[in-house]
C-alpha atoms as a printed R data frame, in Angstrom:
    type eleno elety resid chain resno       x       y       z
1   ATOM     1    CA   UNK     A     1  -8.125  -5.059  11.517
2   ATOM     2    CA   UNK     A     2  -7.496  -2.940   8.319
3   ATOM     3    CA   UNK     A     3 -10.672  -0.863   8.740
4   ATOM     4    CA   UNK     A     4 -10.186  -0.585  12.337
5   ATOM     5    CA   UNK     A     5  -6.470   0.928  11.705
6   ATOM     6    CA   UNK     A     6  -8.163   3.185   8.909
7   ATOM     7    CA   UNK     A     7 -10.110   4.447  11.631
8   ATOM     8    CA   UNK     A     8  -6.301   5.913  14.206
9   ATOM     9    CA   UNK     A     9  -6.301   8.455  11.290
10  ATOM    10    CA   UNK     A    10  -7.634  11.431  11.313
11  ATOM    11    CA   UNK     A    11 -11.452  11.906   9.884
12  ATOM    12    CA   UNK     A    12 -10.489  14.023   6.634
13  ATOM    13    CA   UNK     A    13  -7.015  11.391   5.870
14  ATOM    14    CA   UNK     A    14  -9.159   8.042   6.394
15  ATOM    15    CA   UNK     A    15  -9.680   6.259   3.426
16  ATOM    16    CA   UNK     A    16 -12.490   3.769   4.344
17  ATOM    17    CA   UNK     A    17 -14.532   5.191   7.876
18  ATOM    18    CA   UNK     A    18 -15.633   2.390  10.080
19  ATOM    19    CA   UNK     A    19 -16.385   3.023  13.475
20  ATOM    20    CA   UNK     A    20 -17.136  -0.476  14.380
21  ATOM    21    CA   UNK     A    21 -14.461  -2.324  13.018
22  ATOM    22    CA   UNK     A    22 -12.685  -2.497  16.044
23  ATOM    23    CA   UNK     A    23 -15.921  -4.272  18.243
24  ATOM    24    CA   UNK     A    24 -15.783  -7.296  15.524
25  ATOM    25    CA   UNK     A    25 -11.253  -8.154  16.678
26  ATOM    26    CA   UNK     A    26 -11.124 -10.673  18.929
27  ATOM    27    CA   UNK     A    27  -9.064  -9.641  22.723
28  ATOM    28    CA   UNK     A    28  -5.680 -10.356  21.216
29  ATOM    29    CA   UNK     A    29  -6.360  -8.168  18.299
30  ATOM    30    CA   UNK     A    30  -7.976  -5.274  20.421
31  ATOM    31    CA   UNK     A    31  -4.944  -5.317  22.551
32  ATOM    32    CA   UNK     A    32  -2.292  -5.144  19.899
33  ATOM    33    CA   UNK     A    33  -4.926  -2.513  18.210
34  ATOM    34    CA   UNK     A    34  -4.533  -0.068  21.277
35  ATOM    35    CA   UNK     A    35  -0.785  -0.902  21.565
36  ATOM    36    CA   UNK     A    36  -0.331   0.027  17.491
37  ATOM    37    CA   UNK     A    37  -2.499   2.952  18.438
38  ATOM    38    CA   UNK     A    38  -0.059   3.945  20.772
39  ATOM    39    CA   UNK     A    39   3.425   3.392  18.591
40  ATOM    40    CA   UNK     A    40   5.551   6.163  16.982
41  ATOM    41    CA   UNK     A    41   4.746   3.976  13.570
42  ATOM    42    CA   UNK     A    42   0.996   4.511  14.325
43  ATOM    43    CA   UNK     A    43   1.895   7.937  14.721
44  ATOM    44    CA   UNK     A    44   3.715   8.327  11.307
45  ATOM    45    CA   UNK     A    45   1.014   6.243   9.671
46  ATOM    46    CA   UNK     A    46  -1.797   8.900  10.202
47  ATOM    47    CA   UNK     A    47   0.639  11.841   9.481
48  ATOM    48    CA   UNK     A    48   0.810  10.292   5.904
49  ATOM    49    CA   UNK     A    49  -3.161   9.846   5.481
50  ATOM    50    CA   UNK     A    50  -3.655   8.123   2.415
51  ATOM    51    CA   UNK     A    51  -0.299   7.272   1.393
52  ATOM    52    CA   UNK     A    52  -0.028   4.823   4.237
53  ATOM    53    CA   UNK     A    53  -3.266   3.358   3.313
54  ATOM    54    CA   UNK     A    54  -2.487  -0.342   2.287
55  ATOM    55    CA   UNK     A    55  -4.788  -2.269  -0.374
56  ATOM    56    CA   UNK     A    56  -7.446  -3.715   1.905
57  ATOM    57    CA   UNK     A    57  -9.369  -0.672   2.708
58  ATOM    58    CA   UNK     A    58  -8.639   0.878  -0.457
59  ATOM    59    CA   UNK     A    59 -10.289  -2.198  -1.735
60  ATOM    60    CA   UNK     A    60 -13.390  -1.326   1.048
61  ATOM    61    CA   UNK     A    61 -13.369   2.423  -0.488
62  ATOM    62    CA   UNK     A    62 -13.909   1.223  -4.208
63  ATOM    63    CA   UNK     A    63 -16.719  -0.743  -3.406
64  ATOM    64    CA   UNK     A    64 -18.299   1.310  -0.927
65  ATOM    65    CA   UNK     A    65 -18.629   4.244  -3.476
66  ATOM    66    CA   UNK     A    66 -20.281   1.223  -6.350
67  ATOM    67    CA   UNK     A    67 -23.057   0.452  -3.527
68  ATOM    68    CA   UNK     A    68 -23.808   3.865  -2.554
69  ATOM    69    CA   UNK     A    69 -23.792   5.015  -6.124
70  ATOM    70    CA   UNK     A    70 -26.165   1.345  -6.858
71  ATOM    71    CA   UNK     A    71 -28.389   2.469  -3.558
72  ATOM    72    CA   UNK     A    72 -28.952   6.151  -5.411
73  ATOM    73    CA   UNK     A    73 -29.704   4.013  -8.706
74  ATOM    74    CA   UNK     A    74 -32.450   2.160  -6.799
75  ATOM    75    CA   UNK     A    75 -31.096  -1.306  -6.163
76  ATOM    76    CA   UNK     A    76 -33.893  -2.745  -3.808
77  ATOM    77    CA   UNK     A    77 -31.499  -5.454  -1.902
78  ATOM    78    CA   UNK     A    78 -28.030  -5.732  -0.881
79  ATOM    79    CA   UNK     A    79 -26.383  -9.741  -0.502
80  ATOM    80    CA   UNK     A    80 -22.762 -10.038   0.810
81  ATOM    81    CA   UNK     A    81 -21.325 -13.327  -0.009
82  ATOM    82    CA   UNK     A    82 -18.864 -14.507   2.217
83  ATOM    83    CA   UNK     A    83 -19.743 -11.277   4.705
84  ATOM    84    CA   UNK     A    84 -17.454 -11.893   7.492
85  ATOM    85    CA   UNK     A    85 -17.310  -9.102   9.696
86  ATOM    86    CA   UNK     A    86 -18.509  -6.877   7.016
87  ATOM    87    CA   UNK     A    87 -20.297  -3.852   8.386
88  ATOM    88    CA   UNK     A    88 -21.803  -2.054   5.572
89  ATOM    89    CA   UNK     A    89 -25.586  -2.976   6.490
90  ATOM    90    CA   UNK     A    90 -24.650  -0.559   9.368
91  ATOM    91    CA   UNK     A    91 -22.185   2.037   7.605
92  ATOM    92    CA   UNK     A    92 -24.800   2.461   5.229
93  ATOM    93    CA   UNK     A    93 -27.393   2.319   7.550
94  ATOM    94    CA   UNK     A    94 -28.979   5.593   6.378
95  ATOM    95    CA   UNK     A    95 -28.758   4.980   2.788
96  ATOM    96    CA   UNK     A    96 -30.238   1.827   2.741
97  ATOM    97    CA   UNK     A    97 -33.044   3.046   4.489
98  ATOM    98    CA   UNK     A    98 -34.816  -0.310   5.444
99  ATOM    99    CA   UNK     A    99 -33.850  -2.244   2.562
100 ATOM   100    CA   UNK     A   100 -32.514  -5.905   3.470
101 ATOM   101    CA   UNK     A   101 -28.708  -6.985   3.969
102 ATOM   102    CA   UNK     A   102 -28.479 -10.443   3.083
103 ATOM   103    CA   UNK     A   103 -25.351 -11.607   5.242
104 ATOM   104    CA   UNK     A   104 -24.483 -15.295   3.689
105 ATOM   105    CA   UNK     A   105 -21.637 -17.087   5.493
106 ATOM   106    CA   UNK     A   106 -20.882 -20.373   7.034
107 ATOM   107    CA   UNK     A   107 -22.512 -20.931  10.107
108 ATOM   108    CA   UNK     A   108 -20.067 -20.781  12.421
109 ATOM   109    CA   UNK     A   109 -19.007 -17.181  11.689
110 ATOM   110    CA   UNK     A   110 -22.553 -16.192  11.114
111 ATOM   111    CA   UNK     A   111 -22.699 -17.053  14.498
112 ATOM   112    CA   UNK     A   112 -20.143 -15.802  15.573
113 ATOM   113    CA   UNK     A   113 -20.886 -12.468  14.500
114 ATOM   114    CA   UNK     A   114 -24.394 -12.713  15.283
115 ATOM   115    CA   UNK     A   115 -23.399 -12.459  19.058
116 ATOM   116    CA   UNK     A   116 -20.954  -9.805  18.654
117 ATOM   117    CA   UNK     A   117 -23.880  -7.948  17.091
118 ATOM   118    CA   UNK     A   118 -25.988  -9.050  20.329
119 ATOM   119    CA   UNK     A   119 -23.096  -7.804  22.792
120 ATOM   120    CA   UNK     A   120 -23.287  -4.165  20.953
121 ATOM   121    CA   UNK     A   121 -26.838  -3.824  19.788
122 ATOM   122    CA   UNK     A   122 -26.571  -0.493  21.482
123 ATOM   123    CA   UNK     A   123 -23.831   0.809  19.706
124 ATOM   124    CA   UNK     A   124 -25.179  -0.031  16.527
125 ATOM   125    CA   UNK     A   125 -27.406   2.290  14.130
126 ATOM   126    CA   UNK     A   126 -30.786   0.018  13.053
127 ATOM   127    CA   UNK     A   127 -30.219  -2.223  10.001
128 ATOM   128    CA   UNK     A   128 -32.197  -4.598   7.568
129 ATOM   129    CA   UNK     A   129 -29.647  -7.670   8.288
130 ATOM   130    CA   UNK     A   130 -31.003 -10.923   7.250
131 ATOM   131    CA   UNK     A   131 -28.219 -13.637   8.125
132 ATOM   132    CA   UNK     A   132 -28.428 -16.350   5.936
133 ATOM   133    CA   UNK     A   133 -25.771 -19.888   7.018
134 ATOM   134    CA   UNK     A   134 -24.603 -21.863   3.973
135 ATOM   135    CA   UNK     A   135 -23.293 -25.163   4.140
136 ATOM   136    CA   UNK     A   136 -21.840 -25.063   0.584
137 ATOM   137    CA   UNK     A   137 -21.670 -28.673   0.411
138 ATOM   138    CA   UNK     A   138 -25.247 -29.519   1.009
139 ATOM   139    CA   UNK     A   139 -26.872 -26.111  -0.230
140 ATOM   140    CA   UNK     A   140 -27.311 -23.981  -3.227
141 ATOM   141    CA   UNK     A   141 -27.216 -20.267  -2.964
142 ATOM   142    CA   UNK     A   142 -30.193 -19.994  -4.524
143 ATOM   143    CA   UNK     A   143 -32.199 -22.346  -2.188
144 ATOM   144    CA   UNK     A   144 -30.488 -20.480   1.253
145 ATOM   145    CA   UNK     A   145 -31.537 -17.270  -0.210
146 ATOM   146    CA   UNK     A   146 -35.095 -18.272  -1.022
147 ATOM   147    CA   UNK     A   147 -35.558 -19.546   2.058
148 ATOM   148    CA   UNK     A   148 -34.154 -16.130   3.987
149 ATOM   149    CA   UNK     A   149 -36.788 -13.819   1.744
150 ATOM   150    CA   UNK     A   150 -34.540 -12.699  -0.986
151 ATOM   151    CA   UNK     A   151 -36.620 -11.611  -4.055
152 ATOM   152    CA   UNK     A   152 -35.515 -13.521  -6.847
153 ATOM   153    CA   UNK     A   153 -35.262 -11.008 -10.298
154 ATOM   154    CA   UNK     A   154 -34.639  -7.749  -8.482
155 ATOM   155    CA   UNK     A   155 -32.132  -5.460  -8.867
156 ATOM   156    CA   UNK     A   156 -29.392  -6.419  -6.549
157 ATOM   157    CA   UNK     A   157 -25.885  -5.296  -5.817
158 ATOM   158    CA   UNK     A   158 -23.669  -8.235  -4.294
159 ATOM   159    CA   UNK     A   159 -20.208  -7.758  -2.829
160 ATOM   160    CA   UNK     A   160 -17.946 -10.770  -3.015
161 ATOM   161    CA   UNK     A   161 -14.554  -9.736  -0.999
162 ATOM   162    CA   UNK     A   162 -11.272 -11.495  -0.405
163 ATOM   163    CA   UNK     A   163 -13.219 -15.703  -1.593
164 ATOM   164    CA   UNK     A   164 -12.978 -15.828  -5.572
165 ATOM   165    CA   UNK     A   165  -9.185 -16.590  -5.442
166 ATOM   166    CA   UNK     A   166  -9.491 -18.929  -2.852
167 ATOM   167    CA   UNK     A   167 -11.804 -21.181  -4.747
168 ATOM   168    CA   UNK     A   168 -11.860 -23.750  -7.810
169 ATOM   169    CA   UNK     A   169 -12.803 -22.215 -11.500
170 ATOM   170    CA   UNK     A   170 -15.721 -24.756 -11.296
171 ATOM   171    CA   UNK     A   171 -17.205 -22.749  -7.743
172 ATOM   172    CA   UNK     A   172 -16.481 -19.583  -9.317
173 ATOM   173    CA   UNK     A   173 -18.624 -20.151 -12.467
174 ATOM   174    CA   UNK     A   174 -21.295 -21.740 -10.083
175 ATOM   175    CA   UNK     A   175 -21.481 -18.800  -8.158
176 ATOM   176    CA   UNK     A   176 -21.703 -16.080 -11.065
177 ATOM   177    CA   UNK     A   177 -24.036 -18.048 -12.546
178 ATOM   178    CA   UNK     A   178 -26.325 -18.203  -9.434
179 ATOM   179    CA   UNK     A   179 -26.237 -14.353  -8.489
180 ATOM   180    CA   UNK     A   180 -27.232 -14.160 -12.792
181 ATOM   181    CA   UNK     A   181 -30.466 -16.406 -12.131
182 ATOM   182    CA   UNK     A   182 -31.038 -15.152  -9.059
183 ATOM   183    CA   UNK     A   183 -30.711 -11.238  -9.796
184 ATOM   184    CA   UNK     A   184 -32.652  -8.726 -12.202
185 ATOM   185    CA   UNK     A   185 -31.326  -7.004 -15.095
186 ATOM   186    CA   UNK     A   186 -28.666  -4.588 -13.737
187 ATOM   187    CA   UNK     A   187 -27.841  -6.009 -10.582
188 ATOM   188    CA   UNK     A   188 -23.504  -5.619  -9.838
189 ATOM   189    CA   UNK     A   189 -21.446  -7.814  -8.444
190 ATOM   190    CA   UNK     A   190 -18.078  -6.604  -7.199
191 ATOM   191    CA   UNK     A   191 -15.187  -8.691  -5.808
192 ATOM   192    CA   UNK     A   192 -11.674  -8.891  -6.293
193 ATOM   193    CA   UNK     A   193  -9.390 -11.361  -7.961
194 ATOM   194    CA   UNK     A   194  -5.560 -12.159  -8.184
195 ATOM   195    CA   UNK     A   195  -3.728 -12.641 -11.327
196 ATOM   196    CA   UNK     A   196  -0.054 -13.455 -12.025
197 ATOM   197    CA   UNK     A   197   1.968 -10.970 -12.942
198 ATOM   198    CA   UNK     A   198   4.127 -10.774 -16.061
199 ATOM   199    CA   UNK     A   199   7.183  -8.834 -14.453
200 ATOM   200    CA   UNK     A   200  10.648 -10.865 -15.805
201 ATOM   201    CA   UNK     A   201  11.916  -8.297 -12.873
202 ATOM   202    CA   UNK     A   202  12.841  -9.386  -9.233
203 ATOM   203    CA   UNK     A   203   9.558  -8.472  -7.580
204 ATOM   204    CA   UNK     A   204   7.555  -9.645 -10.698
205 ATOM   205    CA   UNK     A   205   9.399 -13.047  -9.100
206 ATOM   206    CA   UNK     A   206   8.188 -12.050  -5.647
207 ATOM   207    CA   UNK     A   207   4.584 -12.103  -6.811
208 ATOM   208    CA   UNK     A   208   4.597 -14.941  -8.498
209 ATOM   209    CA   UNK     A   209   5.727 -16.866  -5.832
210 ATOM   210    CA   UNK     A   210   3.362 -15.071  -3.402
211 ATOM   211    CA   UNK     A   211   0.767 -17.831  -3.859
212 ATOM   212    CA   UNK     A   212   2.627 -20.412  -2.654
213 ATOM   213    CA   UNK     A   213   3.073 -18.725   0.630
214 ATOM   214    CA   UNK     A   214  -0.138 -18.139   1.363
215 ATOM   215    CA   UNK     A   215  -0.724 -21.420   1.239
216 ATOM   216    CA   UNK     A   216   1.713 -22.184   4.065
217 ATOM   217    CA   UNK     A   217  -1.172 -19.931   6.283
218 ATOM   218    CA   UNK     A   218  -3.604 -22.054   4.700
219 ATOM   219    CA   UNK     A   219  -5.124 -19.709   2.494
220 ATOM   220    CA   UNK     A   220  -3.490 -20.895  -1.231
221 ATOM   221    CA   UNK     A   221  -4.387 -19.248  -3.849
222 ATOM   222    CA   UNK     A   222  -6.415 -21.640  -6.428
223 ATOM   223    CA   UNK     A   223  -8.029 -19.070  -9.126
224 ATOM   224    CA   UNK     A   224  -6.411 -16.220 -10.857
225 ATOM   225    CA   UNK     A   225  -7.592 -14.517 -14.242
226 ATOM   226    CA   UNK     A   226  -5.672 -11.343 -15.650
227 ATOM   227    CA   UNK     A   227  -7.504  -8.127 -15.538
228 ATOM   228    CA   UNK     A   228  -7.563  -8.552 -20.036
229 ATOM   229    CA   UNK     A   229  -9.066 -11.418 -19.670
230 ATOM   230    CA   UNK     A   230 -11.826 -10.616 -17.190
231 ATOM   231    CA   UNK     A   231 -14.253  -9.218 -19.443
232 ATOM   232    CA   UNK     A   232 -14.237 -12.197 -21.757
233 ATOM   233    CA   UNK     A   233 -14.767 -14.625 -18.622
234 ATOM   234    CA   UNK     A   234 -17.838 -12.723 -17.187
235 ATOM   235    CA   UNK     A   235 -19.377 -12.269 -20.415
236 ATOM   236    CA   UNK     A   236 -19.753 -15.730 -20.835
237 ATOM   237    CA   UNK     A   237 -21.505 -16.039 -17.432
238 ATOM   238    CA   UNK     A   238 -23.789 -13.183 -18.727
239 ATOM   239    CA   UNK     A   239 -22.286  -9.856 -16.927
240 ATOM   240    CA   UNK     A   240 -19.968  -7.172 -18.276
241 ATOM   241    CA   UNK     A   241 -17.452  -4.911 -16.944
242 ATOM   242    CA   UNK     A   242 -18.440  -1.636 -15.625
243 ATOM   243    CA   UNK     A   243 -15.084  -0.742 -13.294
244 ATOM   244    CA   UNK     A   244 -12.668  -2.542 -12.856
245 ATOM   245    CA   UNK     A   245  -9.206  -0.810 -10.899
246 ATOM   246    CA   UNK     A   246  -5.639  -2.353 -10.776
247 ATOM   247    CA   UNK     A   247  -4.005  -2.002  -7.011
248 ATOM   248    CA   UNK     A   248  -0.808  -0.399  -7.429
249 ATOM   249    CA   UNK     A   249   0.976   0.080  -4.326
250 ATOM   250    CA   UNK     A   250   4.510   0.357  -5.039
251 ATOM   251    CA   UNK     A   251   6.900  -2.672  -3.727
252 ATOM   252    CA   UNK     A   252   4.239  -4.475  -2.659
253 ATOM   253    CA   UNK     A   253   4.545  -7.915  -3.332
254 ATOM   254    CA   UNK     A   254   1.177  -9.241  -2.828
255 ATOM   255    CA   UNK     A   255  -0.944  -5.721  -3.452
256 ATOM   256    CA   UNK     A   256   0.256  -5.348  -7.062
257 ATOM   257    CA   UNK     A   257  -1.364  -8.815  -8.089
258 ATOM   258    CA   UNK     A   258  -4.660  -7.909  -7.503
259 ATOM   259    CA   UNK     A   259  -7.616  -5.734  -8.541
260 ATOM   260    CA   UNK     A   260 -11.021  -5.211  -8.028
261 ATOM   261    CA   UNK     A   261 -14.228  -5.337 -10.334
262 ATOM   262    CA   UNK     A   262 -17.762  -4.634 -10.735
263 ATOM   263    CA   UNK     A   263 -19.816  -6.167 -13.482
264 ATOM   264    CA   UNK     A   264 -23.502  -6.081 -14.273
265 ATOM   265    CA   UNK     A   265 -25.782  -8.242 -14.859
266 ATOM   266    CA   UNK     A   266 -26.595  -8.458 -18.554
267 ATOM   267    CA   UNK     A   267 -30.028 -10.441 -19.850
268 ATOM   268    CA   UNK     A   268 -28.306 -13.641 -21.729
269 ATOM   269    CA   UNK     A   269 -24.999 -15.582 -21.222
270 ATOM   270    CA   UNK     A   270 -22.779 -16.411 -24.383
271 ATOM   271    CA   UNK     A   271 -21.009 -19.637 -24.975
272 ATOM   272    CA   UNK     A   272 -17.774 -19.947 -24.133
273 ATOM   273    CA   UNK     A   273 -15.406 -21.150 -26.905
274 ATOM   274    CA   UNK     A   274 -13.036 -24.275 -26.315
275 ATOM   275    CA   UNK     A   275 -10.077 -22.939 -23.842
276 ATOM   276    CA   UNK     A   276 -11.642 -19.499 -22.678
277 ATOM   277    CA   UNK     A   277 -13.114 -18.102 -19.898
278 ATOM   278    CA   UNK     A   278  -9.712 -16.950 -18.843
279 ATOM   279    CA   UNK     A   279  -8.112 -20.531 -18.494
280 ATOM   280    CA   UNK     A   280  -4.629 -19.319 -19.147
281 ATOM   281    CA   UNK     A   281  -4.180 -18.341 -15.802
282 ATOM   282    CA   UNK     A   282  -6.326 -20.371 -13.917
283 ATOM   283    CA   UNK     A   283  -4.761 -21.973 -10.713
284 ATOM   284    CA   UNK     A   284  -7.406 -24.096  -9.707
């Protein structure tokens, strides 16, 4: 929905440009898409371009500009964990120029997306999309990926969007140090990740408590790491930092706790001492 209200702006204002967005919402969504589309707010939205851009497709923008700049830098395969209704394989269509999209999801969405795909195949520039269905608690990435053609030791850049604070410290570990076997020298990795915020202030409260309500929509918050910290935790799973941004939308109670990050693969791990890898402000 986020890229799909990026798109009511106008070209030169839109933050994030996704033409497709909107053929991935289900009916309900499309129809309160063309009502919002309609609404003086709508209206007032694209009058202030990016200043009424909210943190998901700001999120979208940082990474899109990381793959595009990894693409020109001659990564040879693209893998989006937990894709969703990601559409870069298509936004970036050009770009990628043949090389394979590695789509890994659970099945059911896969699916589900899979037909959506089907519906609009028309609409759709050609793409390299390889969808690969993970049962994650049966199958390893590395055996899915294998199996789907993935060349193990290549360089690879892997987006990870909106999962690592939803899972345990133990699956986040698991999964850096997969895409570190799996991937050459160089490959990124870029995801965000929640942290708690330090504010003694009112809406330093507000965030904190943020968590909890999320988990009310079944989505609770189980893994957070503060941006300092970051480094130290991906180092010991064998990556560094190359970017790493702070969202700072002001008054935002859930925006300000997170940030986004790209680290690259580096060719050893380091041991971890006794109460790192960013434990102080793990949740899970």
């Amino acid at each position: 929905m986020a890229r799909a209200l990026e798109h009511l702006k106008p070209e030169a204002e839109r933050v994030v440009d996704d033409p497709w967005a909107h053929l991935f919402l289900s009916a309900p969504a499309r129809r309160a898409l063309a009502a919002w589309s309609g609404t003086f707010t709508a209206r007032v939205l694209r009058r202030l371009g990016t200043s009424g851009t909210t943190y998901v497709p700001l999120r979208h923008r940082f990474i899109d500009e990381h793959l595009a700049a990894a693409l020109d830098a001659g990564a040879k395969q693209v893998v989006l964990l937990g894709a969703g209704y990601d559409t870069r394989a298509y936004r970036f269509a050009d770009q990628l120029d043949g090389r394979p999209v590695y789509e890994v999801d659970l099945a059911p969405i896969s699916r589900a997306k899979a037909r959506i795909v089907e519906q609009h195949r028309a609409e759709l520039p050609d793409a390299n999309v390889v969808r690969v269905e993970i049962d994650f608690e049966s199958q390893t990435l590395a055996d899915v990926l294998a199996d789907a053609g993935f060349v193990a030791g290549k360089r690879t850049f892997l987006t990870w969007e909106g999962v690592p604070m939803y899972l345990s410290r133990t699956a986040v570990k698991a999964t850096l140090d997969a895409v570190h076997d799996l991937t050459g020298v160089g490959s990124r990795i870029a995801h965000d990740m929640w942290f708690l915020v330090d504010d003694p202030g009112p809406m330093g409260t507000a965030r904190r408590v943020a968590p909890a309500a999320l988990s009310l929509i079944g989505e609770p918050v189980t893994f957070a790491v503060h941006p300092e910290d970051f480094d130290d935790f991906v180092r010991h799973r064998g990556f560094r930092i190359v970017d790493l941004a702070l969202a700072r939308v002001p008054d935002a109670v859930i925006d300000d706790s997170l940030y986004v990050v790209v680290a690259e693969r580096t060719r050893t791990r380091t041991r971890a001492p006794a109460g790192g890898d960013g434990r102080g402000q793990n949740r899970g």
